[in-house]
TORDORO-81581 format. One record per residue (C-alpha): chain; x, y, z; residue in one letter; residue number from 1. Coordinates in Angstrom, 2 decimals. Example, Ala and Ser with C-alpha at 12.3 -4.5 7.8 and 13.67 -1.06 7.14 Angstrom:
// residues 2
SITE chaine       X       Y       Z residu num
SITE      A   12.30   -4.50    7.80      A   1
SITE      A   13.67   -1.06    7.14      S   2
// end
This chain:
// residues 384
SITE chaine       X       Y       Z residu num
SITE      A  -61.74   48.86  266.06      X   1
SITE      A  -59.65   51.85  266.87      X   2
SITE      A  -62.74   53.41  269.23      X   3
SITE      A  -61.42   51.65  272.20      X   4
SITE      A  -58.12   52.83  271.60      X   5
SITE      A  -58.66   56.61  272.14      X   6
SITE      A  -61.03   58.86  274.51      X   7
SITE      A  -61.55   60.65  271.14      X   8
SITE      A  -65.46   60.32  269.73      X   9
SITE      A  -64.43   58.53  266.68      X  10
SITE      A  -67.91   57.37  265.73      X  11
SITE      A  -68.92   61.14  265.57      X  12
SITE      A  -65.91   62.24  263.94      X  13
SITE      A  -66.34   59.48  261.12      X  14
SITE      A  -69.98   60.30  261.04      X  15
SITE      A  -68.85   64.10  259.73      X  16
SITE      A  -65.99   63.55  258.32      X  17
SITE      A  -67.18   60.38  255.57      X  18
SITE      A  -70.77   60.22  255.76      X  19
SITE      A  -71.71   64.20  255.66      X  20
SITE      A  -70.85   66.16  252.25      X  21
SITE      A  -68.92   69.36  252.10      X  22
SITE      A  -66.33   70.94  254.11      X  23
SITE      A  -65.85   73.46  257.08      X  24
SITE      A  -65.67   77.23  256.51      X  25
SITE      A  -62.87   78.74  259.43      X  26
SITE      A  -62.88   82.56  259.30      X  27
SITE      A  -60.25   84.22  261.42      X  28
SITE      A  -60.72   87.99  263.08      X  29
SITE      A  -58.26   89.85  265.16      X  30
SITE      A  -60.10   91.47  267.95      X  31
SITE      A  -59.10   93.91  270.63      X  32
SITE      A  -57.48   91.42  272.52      X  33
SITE      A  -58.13   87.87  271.43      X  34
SITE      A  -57.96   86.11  268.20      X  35
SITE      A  -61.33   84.46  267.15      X  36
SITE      A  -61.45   81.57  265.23      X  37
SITE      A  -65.10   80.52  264.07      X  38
SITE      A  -65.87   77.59  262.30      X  39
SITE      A  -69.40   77.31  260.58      X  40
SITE      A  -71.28   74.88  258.02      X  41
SITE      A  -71.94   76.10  254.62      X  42
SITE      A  -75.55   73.95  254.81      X  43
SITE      A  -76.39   74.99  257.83      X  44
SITE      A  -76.96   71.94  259.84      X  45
SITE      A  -74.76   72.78  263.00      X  46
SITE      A  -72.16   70.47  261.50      X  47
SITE      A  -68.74   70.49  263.42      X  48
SITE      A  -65.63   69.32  262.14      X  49
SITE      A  -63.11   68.11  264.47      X  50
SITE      A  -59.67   68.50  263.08      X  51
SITE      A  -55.97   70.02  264.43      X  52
SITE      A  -54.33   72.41  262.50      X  53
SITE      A  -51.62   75.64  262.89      X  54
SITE      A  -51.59   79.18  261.95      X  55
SITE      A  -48.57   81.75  261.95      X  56
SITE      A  -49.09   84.96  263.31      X  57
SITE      A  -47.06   88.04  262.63      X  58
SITE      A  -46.38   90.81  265.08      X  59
SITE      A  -45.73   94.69  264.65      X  60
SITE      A  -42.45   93.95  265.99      X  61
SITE      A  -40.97   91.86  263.37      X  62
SITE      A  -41.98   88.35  265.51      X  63
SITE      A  -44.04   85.69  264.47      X  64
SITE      A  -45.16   82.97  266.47      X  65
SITE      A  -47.54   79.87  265.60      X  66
SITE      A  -50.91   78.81  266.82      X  67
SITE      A  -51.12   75.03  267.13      X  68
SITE      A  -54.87   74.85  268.03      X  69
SITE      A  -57.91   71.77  267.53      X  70
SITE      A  -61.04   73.02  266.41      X  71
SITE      A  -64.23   71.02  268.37      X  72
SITE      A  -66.51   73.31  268.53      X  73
SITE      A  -67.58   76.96  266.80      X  74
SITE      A  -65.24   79.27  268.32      X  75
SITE      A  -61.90   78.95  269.81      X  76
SITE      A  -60.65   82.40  271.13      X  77
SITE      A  -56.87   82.86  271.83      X  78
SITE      A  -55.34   85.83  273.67      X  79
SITE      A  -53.14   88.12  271.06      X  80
SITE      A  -49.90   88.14  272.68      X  81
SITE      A  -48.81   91.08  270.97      X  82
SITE      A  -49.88   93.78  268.59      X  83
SITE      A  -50.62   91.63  265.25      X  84
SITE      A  -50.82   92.51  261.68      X  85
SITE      A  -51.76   89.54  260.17      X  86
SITE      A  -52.61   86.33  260.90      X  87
SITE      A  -52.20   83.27  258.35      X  88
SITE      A  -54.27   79.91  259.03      X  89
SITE      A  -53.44   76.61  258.24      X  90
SITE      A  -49.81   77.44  257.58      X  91
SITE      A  -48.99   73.93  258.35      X  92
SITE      A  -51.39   72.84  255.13      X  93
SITE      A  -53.06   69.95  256.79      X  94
SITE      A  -56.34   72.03  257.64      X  95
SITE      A  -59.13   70.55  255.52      X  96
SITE      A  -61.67   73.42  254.81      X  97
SITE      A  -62.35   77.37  253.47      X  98
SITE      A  -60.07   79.10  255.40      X  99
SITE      A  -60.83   83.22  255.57      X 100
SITE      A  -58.24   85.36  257.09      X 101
SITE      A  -59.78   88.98  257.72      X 102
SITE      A  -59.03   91.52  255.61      X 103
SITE      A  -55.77   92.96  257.18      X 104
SITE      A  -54.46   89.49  257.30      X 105
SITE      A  -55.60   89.06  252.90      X 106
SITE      A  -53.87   92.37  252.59      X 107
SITE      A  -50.81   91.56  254.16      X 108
SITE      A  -50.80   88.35  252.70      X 109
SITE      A  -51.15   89.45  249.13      X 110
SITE      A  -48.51   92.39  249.74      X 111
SITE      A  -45.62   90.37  251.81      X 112
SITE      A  -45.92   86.66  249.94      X 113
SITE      A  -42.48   87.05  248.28      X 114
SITE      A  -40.81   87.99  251.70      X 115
SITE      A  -42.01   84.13  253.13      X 116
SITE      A  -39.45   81.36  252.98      X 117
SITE      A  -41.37   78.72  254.05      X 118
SITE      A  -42.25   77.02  250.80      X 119
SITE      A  -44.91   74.68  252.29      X 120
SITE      A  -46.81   77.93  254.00      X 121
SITE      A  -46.77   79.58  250.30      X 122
SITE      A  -48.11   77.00  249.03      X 123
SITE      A  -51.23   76.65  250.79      X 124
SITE      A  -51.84   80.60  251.03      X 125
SITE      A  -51.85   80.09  247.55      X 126
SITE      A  -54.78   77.21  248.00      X 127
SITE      A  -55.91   79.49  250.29      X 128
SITE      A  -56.36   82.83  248.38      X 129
SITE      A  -57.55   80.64  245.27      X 130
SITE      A  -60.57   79.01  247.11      X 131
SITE      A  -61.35   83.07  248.69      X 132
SITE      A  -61.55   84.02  245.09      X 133
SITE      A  -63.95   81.14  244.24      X 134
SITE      A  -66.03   82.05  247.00      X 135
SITE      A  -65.64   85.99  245.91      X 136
SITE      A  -63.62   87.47  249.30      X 137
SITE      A  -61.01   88.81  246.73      X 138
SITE      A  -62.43   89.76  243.32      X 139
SITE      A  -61.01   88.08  240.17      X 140
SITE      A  -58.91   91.40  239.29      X 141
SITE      A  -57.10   90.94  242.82      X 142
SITE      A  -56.42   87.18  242.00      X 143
SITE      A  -54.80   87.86  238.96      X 144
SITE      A  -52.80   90.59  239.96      X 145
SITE      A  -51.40   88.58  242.67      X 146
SITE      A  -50.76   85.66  240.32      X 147
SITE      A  -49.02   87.98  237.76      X 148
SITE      A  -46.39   89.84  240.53      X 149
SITE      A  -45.69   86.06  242.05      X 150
SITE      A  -45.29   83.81  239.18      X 151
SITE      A  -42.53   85.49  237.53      X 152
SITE      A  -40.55   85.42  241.30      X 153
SITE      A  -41.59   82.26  243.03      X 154
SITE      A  -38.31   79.99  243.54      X 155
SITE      A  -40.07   77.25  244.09      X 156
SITE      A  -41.23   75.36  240.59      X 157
SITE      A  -44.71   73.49  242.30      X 158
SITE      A  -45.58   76.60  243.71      X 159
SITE      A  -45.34   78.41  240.16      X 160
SITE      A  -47.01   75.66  238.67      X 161
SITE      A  -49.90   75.87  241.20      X 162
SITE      A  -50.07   79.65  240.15      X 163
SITE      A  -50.16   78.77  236.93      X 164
SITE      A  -52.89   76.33  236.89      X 165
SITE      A  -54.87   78.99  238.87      X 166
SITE      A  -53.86   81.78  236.50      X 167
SITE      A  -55.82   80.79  233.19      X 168
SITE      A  -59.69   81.31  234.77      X 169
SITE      A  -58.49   84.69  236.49      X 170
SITE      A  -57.05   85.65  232.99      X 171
SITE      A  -60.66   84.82  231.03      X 172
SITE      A  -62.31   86.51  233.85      X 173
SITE      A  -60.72   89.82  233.77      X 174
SITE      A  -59.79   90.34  229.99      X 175
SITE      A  -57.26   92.22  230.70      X 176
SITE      A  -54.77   92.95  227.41      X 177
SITE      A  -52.01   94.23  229.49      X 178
SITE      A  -52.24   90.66  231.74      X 179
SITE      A  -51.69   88.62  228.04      X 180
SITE      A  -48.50   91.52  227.43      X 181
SITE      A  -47.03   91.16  230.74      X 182
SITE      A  -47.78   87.08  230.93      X 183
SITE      A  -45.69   87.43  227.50      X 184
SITE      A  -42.74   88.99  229.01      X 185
SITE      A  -42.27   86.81  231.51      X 186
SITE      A  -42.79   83.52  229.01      X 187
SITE      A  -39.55   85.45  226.81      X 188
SITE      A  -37.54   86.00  230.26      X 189
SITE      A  -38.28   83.22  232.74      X 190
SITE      A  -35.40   81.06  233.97      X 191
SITE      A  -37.47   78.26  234.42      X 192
SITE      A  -37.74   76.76  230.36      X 193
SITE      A  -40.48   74.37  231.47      X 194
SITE      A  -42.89   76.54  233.47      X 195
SITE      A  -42.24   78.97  230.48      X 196
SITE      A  -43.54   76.25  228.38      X 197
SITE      A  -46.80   76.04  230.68      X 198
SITE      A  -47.47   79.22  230.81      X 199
SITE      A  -47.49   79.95  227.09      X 200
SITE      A  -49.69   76.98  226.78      X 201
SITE      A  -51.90   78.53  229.58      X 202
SITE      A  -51.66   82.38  227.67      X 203
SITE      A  -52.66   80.32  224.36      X 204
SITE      A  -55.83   79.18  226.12      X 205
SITE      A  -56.59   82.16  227.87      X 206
SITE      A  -55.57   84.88  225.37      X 207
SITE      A  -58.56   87.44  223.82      X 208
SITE      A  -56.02   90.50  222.42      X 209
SITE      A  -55.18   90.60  218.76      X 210
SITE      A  -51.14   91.38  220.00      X 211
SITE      A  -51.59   88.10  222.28      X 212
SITE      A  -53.10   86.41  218.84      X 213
SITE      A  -49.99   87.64  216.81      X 214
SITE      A  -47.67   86.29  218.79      X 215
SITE      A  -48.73   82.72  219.39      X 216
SITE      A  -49.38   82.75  215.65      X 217
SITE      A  -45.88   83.62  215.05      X 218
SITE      A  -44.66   81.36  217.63      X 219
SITE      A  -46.63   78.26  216.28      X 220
SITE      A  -45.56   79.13  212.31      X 221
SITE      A  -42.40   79.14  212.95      X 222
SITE      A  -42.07   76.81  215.53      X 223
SITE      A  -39.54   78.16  217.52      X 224
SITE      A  -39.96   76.98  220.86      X 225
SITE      A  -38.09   74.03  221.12      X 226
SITE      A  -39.88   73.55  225.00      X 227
SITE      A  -42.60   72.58  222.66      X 228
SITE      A  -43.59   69.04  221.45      X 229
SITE      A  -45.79   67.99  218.46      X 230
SITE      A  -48.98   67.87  221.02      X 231
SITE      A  -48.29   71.51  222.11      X 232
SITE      A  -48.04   72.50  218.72      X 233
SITE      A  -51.38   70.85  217.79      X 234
SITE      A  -53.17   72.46  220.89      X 235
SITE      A  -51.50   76.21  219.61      X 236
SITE      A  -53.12   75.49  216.26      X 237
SITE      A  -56.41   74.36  217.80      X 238
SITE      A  -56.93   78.02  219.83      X 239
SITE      A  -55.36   80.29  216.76      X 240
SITE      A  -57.97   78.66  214.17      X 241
SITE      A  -60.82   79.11  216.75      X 242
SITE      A  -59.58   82.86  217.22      X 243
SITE      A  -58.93   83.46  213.33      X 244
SITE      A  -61.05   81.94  211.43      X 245
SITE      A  -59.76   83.59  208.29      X 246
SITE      A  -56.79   81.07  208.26      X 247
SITE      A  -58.17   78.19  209.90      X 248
SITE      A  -58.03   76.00  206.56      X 249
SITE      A  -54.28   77.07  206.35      X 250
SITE      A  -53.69   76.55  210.32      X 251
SITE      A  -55.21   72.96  210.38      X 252
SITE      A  -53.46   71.89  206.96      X 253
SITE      A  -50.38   73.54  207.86      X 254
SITE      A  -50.30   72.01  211.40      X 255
SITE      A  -51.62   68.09  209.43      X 256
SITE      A  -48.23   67.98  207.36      X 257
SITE      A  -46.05   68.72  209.88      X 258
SITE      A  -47.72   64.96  211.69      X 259
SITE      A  -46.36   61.78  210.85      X 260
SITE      A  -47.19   59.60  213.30      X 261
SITE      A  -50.68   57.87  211.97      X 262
SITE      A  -52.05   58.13  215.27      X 263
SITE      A  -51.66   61.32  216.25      X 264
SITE      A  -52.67   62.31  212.08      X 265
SITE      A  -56.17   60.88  213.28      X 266
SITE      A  -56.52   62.33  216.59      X 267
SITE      A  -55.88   65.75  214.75      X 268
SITE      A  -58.33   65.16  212.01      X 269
SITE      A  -60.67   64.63  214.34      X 270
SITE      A  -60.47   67.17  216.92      X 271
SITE      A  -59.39   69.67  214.35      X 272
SITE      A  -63.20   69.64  212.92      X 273
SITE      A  -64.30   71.37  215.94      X 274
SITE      A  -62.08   74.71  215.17      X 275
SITE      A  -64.58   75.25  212.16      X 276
SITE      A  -65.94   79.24  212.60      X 277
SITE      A  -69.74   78.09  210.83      X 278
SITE      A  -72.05   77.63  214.11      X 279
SITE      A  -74.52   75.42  212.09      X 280
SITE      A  -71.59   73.22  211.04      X 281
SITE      A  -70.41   73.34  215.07      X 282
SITE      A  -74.39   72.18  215.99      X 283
SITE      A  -74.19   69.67  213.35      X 284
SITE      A  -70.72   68.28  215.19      X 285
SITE      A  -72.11   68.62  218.19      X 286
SITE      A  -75.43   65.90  217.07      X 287
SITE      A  -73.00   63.43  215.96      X 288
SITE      A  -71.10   63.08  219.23      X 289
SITE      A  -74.71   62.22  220.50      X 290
SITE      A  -75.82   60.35  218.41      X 291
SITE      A  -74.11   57.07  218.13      X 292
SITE      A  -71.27   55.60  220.86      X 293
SITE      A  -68.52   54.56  218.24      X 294
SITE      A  -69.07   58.40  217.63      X 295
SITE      A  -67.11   58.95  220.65      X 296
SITE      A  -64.32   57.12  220.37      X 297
SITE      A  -61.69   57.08  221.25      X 298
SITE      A  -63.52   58.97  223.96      X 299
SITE      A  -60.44   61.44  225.10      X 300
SITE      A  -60.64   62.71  221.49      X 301
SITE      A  -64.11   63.27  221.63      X 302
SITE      A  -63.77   65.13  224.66      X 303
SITE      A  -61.27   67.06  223.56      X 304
SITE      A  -63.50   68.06  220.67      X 305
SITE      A  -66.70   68.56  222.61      X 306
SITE      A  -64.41   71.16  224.62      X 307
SITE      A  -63.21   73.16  221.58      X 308
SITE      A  -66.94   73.27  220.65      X 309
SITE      A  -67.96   74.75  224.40      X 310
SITE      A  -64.63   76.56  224.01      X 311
SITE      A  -64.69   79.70  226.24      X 312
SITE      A  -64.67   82.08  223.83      X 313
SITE      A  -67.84   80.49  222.00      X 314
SITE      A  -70.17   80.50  225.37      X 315
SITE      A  -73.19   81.80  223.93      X 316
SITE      A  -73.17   79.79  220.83      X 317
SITE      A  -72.72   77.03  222.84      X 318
SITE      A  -75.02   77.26  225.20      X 319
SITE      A  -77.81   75.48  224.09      X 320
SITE      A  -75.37   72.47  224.25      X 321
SITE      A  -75.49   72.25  227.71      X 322
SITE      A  -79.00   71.03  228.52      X 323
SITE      A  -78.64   68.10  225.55      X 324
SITE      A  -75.48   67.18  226.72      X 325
SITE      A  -76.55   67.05  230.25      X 326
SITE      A  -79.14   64.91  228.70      X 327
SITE      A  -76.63   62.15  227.18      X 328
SITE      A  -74.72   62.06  230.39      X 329
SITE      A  -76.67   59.33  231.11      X 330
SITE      A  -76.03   57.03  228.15      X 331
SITE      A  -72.23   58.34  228.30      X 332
SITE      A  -72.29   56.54  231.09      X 333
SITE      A  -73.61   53.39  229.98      X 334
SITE      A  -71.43   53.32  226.76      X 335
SITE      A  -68.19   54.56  227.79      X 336
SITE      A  -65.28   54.35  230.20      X 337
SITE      A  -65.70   54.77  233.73      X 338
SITE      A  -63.74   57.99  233.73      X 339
SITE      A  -65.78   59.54  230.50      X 340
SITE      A  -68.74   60.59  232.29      X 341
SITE      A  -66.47   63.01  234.46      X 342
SITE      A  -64.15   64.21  231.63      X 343
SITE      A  -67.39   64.80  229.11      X 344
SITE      A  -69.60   67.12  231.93      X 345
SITE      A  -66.08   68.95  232.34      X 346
SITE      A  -65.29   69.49  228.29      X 347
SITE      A  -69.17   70.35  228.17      X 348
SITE      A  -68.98   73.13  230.89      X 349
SITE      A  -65.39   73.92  231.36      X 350
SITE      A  -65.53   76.68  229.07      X 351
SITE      A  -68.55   78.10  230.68      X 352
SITE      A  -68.61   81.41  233.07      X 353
SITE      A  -71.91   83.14  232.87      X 354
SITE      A  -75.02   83.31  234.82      X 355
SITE      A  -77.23   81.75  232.04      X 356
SITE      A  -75.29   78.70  231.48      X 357
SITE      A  -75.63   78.42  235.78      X 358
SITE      A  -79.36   78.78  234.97      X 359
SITE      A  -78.94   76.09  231.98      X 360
SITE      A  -77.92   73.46  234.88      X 361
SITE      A  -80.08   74.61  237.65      X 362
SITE      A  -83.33   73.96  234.60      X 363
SITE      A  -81.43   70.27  234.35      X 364
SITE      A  -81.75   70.02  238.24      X 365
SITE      A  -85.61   71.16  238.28      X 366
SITE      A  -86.32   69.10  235.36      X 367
SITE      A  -84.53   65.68  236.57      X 368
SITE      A  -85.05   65.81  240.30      X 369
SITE      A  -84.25   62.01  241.39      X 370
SITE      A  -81.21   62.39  238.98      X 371
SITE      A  -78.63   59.82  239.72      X 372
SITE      A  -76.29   61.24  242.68      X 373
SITE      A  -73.10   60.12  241.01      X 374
SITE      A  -73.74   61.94  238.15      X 375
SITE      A  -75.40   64.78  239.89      X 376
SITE      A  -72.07   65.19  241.67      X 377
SITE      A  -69.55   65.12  238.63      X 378
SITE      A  -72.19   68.03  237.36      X 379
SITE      A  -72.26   69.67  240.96      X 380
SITE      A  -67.78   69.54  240.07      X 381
SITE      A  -67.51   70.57  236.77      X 382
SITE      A  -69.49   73.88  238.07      X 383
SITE      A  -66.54   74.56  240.39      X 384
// end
């Protein structure tokens, strides 16, 4: 319908754009005297995406300019204009892809974020320096640095909260006590009462010092966070029994009196069991959700539960849980809720970093070949 509307090749654009899976990888480089943008596919089938985007360019002199520039083909090469010391792409944010600046452009970027007012350009070099750490152009150690020096400055509260959803992975990654002890600092000084709120839930989750331990424990005994409702609460008790299983009978009973809502009493009796510190009693948990539907309801509980078993700090315990519950994804689907299938795979492997739980998946792959795509694909996600 809209083909005779446009010289554009729509038919070849939809063809890429719908039919073709994954996404374009645009890698900037400042040359001698041009600036070289280079699109590739990450499967290698010559695969070009057609799409308009801008980039902002900074110059020694103090100018910037902008790049407004549609990529239909590999390489687009601009002259400089200027001497340039970095080069930001997709400022606009409406670039669909992996964007790489070059490595004088990530440096400047990482050093000079705080000096940007344009709140919508921050934003996506933030989606932008995330997805370069997924694909491991910055190590984690850079990431969280970055996150740490911005979070506690950004003006802008989605921007925080972006860095904040970002920050929690860097944070298990690195293990880095004097990340939890600076994190802390800014949760007791931040302006901002409810991103302080999310980032104590995210240091909770993250945490692996004893003085990070300490303080949530005193935090959640004496309740003194009034940012904090009766769900945050129960999720603070959930992570300190995991982490001290010395008090995890007092934690759970403690945190049980404090409910009154019948409800929510249930919902903590049952996701509570899968704090307990016995691994036999953890594999024995872990059977039951398989082995009957009713099991598994109400299914947000029992995902909930299935991810405090496959909790990060547990990985090699729970890594035999991977291939069975890979297994059942199957008949998840068949007995539960359209949206179960996704939020089980992710409880099951959300907690998971290492290489052998990859090599737990890619045995599920070899084993199961003709695998149904849909599910294949929530798996393929919950890797990400």
């Amino acid at each position: 319908i809209l083909d005779k509307y446009t010289d554009e090749d729509l038919a070849t654009f939809s063809d890429v754009w719908v039919h073709q899976k994954g996404m374009p990888h645009i890698s900037v480089e400042i040359e001698d005297m041009e600036i070289v943008f280079t699109q590739s596919d990450p499967y290698n089938r010559g695969t070009l995406w057609t799409q308009s985007f801008s980039s902002r360019v900074i110059y020694a002199d103090g100018r910037e300019g902008v790049i407004d520039l549609t990529m239909r083909d590999g390489e687009h090469r601009i002259a400089k204009g200027g001497d340039i010391v970095a080069l930001l792409p997709n400022s606009c944010g409406r670039g669909y892809g992996l964007f790489i600046p070059d490595e004088r452009s990530r440096e400047w970027i990482m050093t000079n974020f705080a000096t940007l007012d344009d709140a919508l350009l921050r934003e996506s070099l933030v989606i932008t320096l995330h997805e370069c750490y997924q694909h491991d152009i910055i190590t984690a150690e850079q990431w969280l640095d970055f996150i740490l020096r911005h979070i506690a400055i950004e003006p802008n509260y989605l921007i925080a909260s972006t860095l904040n959803d970002y920050l929690a992975g860097a944070m298990i990654e690195v293990h880095n006590p004097e990340a939890e002890n600076y994190l802390w600092r800014v949760i007791c000084t931040h302006n901002n009462p409810s991103l302080s709120r999310r980032l104590t839930m995210t240091l909770a989750h993250a945490m692996v010092s004893k003085h990070s331990y300490e303080r949530i424990y005193k935090l959640w005994e004496s309740m003194s966070n009034t940012q904090l409702d009766e769900q945050d609460y129960m999720t603070l008790s959930y992570e300190l029994a995991i982490r001290l299983p010395e008090l995890k009978d007092y934690i759970c009973t403690t945190q049980l009196s404090r409910i009154t809502n019948r409800d929510r009493r249930a919902q903590y009796e049952y996701i509570s069991r899968a704090t307990v510190a016995d691994t036999a009693e953890r594999d024995a948990l872990f059977e039951w959700l398989l082995n009957e539907p009713q099991n598994r309801r109400p299914e947000p509980w029992a995902a909930s539960m299935l991810g405090y078993l496959c909790h990060h700090t547990r990985q090699q315990e729970s890594l035999p849980y991977i291939y069975k519950g890979l297994e059942a994804l199957t008949e998840i689907q068949r007995t539960g809720d359209i949206f179960f299938p996704r939020n089980w795979v992710g409880a099951l492997l959300g907690g998971h970093y290492s290489e052998e739980a990859k090599a737990e998946v890619e045995r599920f792959f070899e084993d199961n070949p003709d695998y149904a795509p849909l599910l294949r694909n929530k798996i393929l996600q919950a890797c990400n």
